[in-house]
C-alpha positions as CSV (number, residue, x, y, z in Angstrom):
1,X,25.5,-24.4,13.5
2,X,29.0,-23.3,12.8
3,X,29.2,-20.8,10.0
4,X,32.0,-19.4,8.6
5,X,33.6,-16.2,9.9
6,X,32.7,-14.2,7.1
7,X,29.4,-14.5,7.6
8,X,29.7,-14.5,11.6
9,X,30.6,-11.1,11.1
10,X,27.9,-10.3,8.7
11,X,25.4,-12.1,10.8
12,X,27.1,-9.8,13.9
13,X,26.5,-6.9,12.0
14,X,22.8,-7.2,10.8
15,X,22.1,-7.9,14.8
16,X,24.0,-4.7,16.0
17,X,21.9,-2.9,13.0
18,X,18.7,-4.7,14.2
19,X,19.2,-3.6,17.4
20,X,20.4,-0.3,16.7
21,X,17.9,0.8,14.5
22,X,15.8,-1.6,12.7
23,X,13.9,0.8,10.7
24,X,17.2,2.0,8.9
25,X,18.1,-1.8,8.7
26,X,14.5,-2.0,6.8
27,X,14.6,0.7,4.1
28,X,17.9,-0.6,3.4
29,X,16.9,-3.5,2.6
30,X,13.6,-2.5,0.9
31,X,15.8,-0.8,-1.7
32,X,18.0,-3.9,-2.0
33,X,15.2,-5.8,-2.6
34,X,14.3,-2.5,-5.5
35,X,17.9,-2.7,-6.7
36,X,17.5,-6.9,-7.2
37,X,14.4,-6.7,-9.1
38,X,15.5,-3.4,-11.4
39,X,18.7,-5.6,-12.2
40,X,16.2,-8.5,-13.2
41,X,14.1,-6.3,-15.3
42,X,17.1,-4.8,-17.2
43,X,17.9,-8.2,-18.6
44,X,16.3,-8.3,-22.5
45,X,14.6,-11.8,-21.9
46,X,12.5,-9.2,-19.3
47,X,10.7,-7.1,-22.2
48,X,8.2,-8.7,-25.2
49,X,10.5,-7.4,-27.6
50,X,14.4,-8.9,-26.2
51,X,15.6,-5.6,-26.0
52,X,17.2,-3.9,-23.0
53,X,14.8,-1.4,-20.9
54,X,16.0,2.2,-20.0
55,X,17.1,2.2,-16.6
56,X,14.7,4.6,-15.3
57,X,11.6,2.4,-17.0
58,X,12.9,-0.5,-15.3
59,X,13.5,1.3,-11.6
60,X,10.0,2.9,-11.8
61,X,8.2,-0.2,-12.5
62,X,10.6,-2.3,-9.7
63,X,9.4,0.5,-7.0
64,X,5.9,0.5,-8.1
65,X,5.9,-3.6,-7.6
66,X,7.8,-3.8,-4.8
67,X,5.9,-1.0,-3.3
68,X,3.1,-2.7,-4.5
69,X,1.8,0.8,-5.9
70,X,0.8,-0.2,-9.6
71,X,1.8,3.1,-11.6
72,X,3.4,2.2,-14.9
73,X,5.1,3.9,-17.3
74,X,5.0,1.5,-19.7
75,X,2.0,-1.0,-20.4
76,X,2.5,-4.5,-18.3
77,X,1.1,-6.4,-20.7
78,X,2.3,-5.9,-23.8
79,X,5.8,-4.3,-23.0
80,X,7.1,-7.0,-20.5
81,X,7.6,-10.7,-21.1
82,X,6.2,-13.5,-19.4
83,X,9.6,-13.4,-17.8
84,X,9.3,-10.1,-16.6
85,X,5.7,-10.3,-15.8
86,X,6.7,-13.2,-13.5
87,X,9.3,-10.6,-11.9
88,X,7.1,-8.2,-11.1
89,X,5.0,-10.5,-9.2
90,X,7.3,-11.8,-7.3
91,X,8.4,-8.1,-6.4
92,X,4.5,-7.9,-5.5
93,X,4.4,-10.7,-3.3
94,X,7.8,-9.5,-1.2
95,X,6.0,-6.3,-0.8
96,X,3.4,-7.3,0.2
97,X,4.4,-9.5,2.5
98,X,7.3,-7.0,4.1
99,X,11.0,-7.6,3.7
100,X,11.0,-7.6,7.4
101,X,8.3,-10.3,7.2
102,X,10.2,-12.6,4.8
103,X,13.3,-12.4,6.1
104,X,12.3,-13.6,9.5
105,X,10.3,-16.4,8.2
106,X,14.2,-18.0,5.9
107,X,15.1,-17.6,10.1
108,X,12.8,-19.5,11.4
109,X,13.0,-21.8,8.0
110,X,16.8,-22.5,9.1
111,X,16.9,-22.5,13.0
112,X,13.0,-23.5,13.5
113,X,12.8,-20.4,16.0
114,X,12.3,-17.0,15.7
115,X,15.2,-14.9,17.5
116,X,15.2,-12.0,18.8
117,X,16.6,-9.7,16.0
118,X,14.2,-11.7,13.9
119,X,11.4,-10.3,16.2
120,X,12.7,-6.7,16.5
121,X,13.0,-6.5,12.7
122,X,9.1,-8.0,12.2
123,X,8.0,-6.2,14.5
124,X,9.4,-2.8,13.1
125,X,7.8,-3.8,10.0
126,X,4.2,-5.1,11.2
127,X,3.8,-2.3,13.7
128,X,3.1,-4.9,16.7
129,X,4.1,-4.1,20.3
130,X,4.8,-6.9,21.5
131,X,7.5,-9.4,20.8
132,X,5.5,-12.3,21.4
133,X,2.9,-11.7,19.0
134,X,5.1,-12.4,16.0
135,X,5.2,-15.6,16.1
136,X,1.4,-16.4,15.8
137,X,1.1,-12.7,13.2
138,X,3.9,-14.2,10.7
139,X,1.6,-17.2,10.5
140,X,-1.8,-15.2,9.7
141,X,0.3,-13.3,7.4
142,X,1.5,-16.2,5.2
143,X,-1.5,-18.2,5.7
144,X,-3.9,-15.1,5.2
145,X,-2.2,-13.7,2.1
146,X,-1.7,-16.9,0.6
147,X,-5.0,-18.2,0.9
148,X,-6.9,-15.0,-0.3
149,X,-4.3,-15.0,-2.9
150,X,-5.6,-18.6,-3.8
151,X,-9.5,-18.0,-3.2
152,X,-9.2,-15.2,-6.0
153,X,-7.2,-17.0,-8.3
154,X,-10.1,-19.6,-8.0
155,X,-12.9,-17.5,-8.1
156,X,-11.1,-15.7,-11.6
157,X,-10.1,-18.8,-13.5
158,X,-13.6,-20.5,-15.0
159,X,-14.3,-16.3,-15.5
160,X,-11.0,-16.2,-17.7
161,X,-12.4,-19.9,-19.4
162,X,-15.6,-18.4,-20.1
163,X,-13.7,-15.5,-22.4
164,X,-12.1,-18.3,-24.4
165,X,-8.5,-18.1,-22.9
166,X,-6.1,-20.9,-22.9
167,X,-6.0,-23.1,-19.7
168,X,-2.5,-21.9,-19.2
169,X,-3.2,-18.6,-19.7
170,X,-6.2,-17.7,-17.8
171,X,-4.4,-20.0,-14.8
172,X,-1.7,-17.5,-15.5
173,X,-4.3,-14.2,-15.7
174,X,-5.9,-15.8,-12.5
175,X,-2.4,-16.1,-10.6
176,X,-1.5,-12.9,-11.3
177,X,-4.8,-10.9,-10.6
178,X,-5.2,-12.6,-7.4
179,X,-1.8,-11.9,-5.9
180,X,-2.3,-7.9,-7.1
181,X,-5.6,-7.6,-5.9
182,X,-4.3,-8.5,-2.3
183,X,-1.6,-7.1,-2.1
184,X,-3.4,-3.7,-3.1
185,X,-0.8,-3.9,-6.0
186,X,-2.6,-2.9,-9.0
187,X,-0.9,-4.1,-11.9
188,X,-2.8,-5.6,-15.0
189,X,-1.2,-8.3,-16.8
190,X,-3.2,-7.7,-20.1
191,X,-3.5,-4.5,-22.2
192,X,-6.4,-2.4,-20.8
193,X,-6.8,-4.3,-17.6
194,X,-10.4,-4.5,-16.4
195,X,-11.6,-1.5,-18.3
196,X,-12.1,-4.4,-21.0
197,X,-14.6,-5.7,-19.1
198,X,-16.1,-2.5,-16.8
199,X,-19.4,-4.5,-16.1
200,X,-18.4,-7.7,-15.3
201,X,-18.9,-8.1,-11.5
202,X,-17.3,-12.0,-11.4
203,X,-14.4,-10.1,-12.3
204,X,-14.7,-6.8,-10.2
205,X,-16.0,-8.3,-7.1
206,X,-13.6,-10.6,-6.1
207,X,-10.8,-8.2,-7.2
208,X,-12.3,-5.2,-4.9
209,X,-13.2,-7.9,-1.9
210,X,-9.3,-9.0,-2.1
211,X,-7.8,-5.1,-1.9
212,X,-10.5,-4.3,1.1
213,X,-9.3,-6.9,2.9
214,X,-5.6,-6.4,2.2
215,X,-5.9,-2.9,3.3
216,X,-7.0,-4.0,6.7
217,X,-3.7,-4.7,7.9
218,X,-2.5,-7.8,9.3
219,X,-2.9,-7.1,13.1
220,X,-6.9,-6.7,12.5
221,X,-6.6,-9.5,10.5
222,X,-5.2,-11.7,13.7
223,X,-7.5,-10.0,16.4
224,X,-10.3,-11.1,14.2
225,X,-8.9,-13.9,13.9
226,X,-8.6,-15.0,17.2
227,X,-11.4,-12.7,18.2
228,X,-13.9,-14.2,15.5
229,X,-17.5,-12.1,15.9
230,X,-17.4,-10.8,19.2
231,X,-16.7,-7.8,18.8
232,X,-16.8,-6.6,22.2
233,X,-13.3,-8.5,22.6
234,X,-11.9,-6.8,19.4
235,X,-8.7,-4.1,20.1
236,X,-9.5,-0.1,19.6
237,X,-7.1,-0.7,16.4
238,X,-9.2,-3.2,15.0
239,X,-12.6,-1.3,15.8
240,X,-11.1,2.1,14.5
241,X,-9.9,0.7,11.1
242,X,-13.0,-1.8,10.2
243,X,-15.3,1.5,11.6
244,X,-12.9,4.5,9.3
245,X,-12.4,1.6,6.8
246,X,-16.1,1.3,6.0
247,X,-17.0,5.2,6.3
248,X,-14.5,5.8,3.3
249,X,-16.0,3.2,1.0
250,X,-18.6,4.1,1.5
251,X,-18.4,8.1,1.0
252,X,-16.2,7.6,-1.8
253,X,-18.8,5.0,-3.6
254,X,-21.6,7.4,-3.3
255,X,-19.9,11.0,-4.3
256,X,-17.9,9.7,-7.1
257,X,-20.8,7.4,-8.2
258,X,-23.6,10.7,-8.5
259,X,-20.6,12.4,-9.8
260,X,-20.0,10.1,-13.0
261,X,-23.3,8.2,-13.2
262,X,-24.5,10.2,-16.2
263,X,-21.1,11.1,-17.8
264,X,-20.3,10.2,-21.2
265,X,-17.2,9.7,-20.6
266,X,-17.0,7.2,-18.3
267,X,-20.5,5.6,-16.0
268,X,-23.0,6.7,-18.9
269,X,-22.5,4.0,-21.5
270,X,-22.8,1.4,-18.9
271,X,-25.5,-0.8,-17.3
272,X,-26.9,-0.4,-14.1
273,X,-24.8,-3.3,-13.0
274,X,-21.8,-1.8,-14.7
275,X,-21.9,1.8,-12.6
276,X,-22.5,-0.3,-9.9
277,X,-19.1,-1.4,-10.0
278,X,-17.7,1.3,-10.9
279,X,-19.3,3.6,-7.9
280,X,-17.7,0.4,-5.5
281,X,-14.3,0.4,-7.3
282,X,-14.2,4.5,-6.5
283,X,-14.5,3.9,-3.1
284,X,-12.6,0.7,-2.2
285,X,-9.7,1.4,-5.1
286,X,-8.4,4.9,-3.9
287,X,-7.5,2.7,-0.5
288,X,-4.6,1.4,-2.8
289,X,-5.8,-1.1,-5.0
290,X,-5.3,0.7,-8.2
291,X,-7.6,-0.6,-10.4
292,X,-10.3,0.8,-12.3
293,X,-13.2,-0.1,-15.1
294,X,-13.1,3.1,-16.4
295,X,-10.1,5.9,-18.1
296,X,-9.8,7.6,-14.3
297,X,-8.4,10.5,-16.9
298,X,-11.7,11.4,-18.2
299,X,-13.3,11.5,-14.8
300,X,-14.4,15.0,-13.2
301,X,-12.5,17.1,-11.6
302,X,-14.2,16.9,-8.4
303,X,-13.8,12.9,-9.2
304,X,-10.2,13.6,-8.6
305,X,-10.2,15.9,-5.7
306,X,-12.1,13.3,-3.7
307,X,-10.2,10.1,-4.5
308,X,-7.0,12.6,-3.6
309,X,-8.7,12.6,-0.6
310,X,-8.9,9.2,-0.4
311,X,-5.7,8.0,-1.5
312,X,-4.1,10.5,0.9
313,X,-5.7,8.5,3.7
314,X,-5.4,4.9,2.5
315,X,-5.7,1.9,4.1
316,X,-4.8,0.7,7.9
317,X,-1.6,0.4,9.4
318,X,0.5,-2.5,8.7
319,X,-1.3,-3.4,5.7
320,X,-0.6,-3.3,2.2
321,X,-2.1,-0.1,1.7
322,X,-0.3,2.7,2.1
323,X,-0.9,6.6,2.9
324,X,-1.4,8.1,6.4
325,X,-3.6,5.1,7.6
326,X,-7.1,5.2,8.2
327,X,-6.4,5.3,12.2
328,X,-4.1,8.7,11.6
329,X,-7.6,10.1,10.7
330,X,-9.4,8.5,13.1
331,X,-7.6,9.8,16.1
332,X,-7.3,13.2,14.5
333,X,-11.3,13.4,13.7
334,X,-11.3,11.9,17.9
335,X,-8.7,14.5,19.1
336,X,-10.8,17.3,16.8
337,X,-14.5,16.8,18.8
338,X,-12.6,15.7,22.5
339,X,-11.6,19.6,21.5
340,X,-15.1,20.8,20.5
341,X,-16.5,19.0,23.3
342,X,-13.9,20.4,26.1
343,X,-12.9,17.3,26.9
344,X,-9.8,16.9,28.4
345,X,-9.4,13.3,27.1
346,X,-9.5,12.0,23.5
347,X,-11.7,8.7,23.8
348,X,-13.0,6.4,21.9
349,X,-15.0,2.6,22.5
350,X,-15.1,2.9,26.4
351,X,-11.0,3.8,25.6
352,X,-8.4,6.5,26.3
353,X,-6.1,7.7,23.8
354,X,-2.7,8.7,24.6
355,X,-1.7,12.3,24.1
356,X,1.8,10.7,22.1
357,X,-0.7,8.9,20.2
358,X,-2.4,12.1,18.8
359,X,1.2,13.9,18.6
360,X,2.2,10.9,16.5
361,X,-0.7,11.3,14.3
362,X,-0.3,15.2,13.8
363,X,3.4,14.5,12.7
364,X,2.7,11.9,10.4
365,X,-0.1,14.1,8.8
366,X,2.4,17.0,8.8
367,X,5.2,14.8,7.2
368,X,2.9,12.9,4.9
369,X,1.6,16.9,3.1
370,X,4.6,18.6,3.2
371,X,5.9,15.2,1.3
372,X,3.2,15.5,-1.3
373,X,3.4,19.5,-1.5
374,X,7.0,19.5,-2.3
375,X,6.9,16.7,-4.9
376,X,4.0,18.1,-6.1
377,X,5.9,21.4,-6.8
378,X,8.6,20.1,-8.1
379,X,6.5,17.8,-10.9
380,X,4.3,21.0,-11.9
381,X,7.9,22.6,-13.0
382,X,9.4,19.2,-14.8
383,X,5.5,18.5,-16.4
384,X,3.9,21.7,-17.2
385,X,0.7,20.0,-16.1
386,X,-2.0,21.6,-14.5
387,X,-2.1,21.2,-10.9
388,X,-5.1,18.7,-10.6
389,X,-3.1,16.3,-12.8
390,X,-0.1,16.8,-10.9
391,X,-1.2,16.6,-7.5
392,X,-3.2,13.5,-8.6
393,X,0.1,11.7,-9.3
394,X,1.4,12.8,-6.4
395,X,-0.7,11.8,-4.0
396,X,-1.5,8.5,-6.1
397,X,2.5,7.4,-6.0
398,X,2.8,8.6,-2.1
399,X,-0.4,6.2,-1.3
400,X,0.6,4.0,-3.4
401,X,-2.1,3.5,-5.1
402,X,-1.5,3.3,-8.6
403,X,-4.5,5.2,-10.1
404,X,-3.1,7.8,-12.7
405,X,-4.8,10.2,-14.7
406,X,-2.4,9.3,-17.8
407,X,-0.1,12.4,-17.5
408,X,3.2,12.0,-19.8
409,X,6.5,11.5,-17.8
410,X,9.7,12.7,-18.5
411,X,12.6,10.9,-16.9
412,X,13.2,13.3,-14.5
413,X,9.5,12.8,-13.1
414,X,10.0,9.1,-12.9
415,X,12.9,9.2,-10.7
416,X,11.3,11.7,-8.7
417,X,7.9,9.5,-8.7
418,X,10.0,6.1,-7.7
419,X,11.6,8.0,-4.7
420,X,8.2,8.9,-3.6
421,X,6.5,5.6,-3.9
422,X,9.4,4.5,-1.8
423,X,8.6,7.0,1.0
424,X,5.0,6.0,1.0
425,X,5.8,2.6,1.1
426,X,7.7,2.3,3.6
427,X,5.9,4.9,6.1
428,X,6.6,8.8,6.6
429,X,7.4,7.5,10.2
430,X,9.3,4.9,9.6
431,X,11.4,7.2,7.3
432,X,12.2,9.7,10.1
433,X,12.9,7.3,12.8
434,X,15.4,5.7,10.2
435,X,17.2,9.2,9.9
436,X,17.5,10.4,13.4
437,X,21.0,9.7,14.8
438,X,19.5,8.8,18.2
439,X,16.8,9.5,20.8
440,X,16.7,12.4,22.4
441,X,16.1,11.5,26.3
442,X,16.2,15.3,28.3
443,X,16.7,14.8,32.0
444,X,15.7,18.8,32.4
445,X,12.5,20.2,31.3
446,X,11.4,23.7,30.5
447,X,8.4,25.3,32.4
448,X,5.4,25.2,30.8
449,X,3.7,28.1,29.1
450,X,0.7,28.0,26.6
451,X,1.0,30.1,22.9
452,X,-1.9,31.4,21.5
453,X,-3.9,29.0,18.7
454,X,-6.3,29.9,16.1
C-alpha cells in the first residue's frame, strides 16, 4: 500500500517511538485517548441538562472511564445524557481492552498481519514475553471480553424486565452493566446503582463473577485456555494469581462480612441472602470492580483499612484491575518465608524465582506507597478530611477501583485524583520505564560488600 508521505513520516515515527520506548509511546497515547473522550464529554448534548460540563468534571470522569476506575464526581445517571453515558462506555471498553491492544488489532484490520511494532507495542501493554504470543492473546482478548461482556448482558436483561423497565432500556442497563462489570469499571448507569437492589443476587452475581474474572488478567485467561483443567500444565503466573486471587476474596469476604453483619448502617437491615452478597462484593469488589450494595461511607473503620488493603493489592497483571497485582504480593509473601526458612532460593510450584523478579516486585511496592503517601498528603491539606477518608480515596483512585467513601472534592483534588488514576492505570512500572532516558548497561562492577538489615 502506497500512502502518502505525510503519513509515511508519521507511520516512520510511531515505529522509531515503538521501538525506542514503547511504554512512553503508550501513556501517550492513553492520555490522547483521555484528551478525546474529555473533548466529547465537554460537548452540552453530553450532560441531561444541554449545558456545558466544567472541565475538571469532565477530565475526572474521562480518566476514571478510560482507566476504567469508576470514581465520579458527579452522579452517571442522572447528570450525563444517553449521549454521554454512551461515551463513557466506550472509554470503558478502550480501557479495558488497552490502547496498545486496540491499536494493533485497526493493524492487523488493514494489513491482515500483525507487524512487529504492532507486537512490541501489545506486548508492552499485555505484559507477554514473547512476540509470538500476541497473535493468539489479542484473539482471547477480544473474544474473552466480548463474550463475558455479552453473557452478562444476557444473564441482566429478563432481571431488568422483571423490575418493569422498557425493553430498550433494560437492553441499554444490561449493555452497560455488562461491559463495567468486566472491565472492573464500576460505573452505574442509574442513580444509586445496585445499592437499590442490595439483596438481589441475579443482579450481584453475575456482576461480581464478571469483575473476578476480569481481574484475572488476560495471559491466565489464555493459559487456561489452552491449558483447560490440567492444572499441572498451567504457568507459575497463572497458578500464583488464581492461588493469591482466591486467598483475597476470600479474607476480604469473611473480615468485612463479621465486621458489618450486624451494623445498622449497612448488613443489619438485610436478609441473610442480602449480607451474603454483600460479604462477597467486599471481597471480590476492592480487586477493582467498584461496586457495592451498600453506602461504603457508613462502613467501619476497620471496613476501610482492610479493603485499603485490598485495593492496594488489586487484581493480576495485565488485567483490568489495577494496583500492585496480586503476583507483586505473591513473590514478596515467597521471598519473605525463602528468608525465614534460610533458603537461598525463592520457590514456588516445583519453580525458581528470579532474584530480578523479587527486585522488580520490591520496586513496584516501593513506587506504588510512596505514590499513595504523597497524594495522600497532599489531599489531607486540599480536603481537611481525616486521614481514613483520605487515604481511602487514595488508594481507591491508584487501584482504580472506584469505591469512595463520599468525601467532597474541591477542584484541586480532582485534578490531583485524575493524575493518580492515570498512574495506577497505566502501571507504577510502566510509568518509570517510560521516564528513564535510557538503560543503564555498566561494563565495570563494584566489589560486593553486605550492609547491615533490620
Amino acid at each position: 500500500m502506497n500512502l502518502p508521505r505525510p503519513l509515511l513520516l508519521g507511520r516512520e515515527v510511531v515505529d522509531r517511538a515503538a521501538r525506542q520506548s514503547p511504554a512512553r509511546l503508550a501513556l501517550a497515547t492513553f492520555a490522547g485517548v483521555i484528551g478525546l473522550v474529555t473533548l466529547l464529554l465537554l460537548l452540552p448534548q453530553s450532560t441531561a441538562t444541554g449545558q456545558r460540563a466544567p472541565f475538571a468534571d469532565a477530565l475526572f470522569t474521562a480518566t476514571s472511564a478510560v482507566s476504567i476506575t469508576g470514581l465520579t464526581v458527579v452522579d452517571t445517571g442522572s447528570y450525563w445524557s444517553g449521549f454521554g453515558q454512551a461515551v463513557i462506555l466506550v472509554g470503558i471498553k478502550v480501557g479495558g481492552l488497552g490502547v496498545m491492544t486496540l491499536a494493533s488489532l485497526l493493524g492487523m484490520a488493514v494489513s491482515r498481519r500483525i507487524g512487529l511494532t504492532q507486537r512490541l507495542l501489545t506486548a508492552s501493554e499485555t505484559k507477554v514475553s514473547r512476540l509470538g504470543e500476541v497473535g493468539s492473546l489479542l484473539q482471547v482478548i477480544v473474544v474473552t471480553s466480548s463474550s463475558l461482556e455479552l453473557a452478562i448482558s444476557v444473564a441482566l436483561f429478563p432481571r431488568f424486565l422483571v423490575l418493569h423497565e422498557s425493553v430498550g432500556q433494560a437492553a441499554w442497563h444490561a449493555v452497560f452493566y455488562g461491559v463495567s462489570a468486566f472491565n472492573n469499571a464500576g460505573f452505574v448507569p442509574v442513580s444509586g446503582g445496585l445499592a437499590l437492589h442490595p439483596g438481589d443476587w441475579w443482579l450481584g452475581a453475575p456482576i461480581a463473577l464478571g469483575v473476578f474474572i476480569g481481574s484475572l488478567g488476560f495471559p491466565v485467561i489464555l493459559n487456561l485456555a489452552q491449558r483447560r483443567t490440567k492444572a499441572r500444565h498451567w504457568s507459575l503466573h497463572t497458578k500464583l494469581t488464581l492461588a493469591t486471587s482466591s486467598a483475597l476474596w476470600l479474607a476480604g469476604s469473611v473480615l468485612i462480612g463479621a465486621i458489618e453483619w450486624a451494623r445498622a448502617d449497612t448488613f443489619g437491615p438485610l436478609g441473610v441472602g442480602g449480607k451474603l452478597l454483600g460479604a462477597v462484593f467486599a471481597g471480590v469488589m476492592p480487586r477493582s470492580g467498584g461496586f457495592a450494595t451498600v453506602d461504603v461511607g457508613q462502613m467501619h473503620e476497620a471496613s476501610w483499612l482492610i479493603t485499603d488493603a485490598l485495593m492496594f493489592v488489586g487484581g493480576g497483571s495485565a488485567s483490568t484491575a489495577g494496583g500492585i497485582k496480586v503476583t507483586t504480593l505473591a513473590v514478596m509473601i515467597l521471598a519473605i518465608v525463602a528468608e525465614a526458612r534460610g533458603d537461598r532460593d525463592v520457590e514456588a510450584y516445583g519453580r525458581r524465582i528470579p532474584p530480578d523478579t523479587v527486585r522488580l516486585a520490591v520496586a513496584v511496592v516501593f513506587i506504588g506507597a510512596t505514590i499513595v503517601l504523597v497524594s495522600s498528603l497532599v489531599l489531607l491539606e486540599v480536603t481537611g478530611e481525616p486521614l481514613d477518608r483520605v487515604l481511602f480515596e487514595a488508594i481507591s483512585a491508584f487501584g482504580t477501583v472506584g469505591l469512595s467513601t463520599g468525601m467532597a472534592l474541591p477542584e484541586s483534588a480532582k485534578y490531583l485524583l485524575s493524575a493518580l488514576m492515570f498512574v495506577g492505570r497505566t502501571g507504577t512500572m510502566t510509568v518509570a520505564a517510560a521516564l528513564a532516558l535510557r538503560d543503564r548497561r555498566r561494563v565495570i562492577r563494584h566489589p560486593e560488600e553486605r550492609p547491615i538489615i533490620g
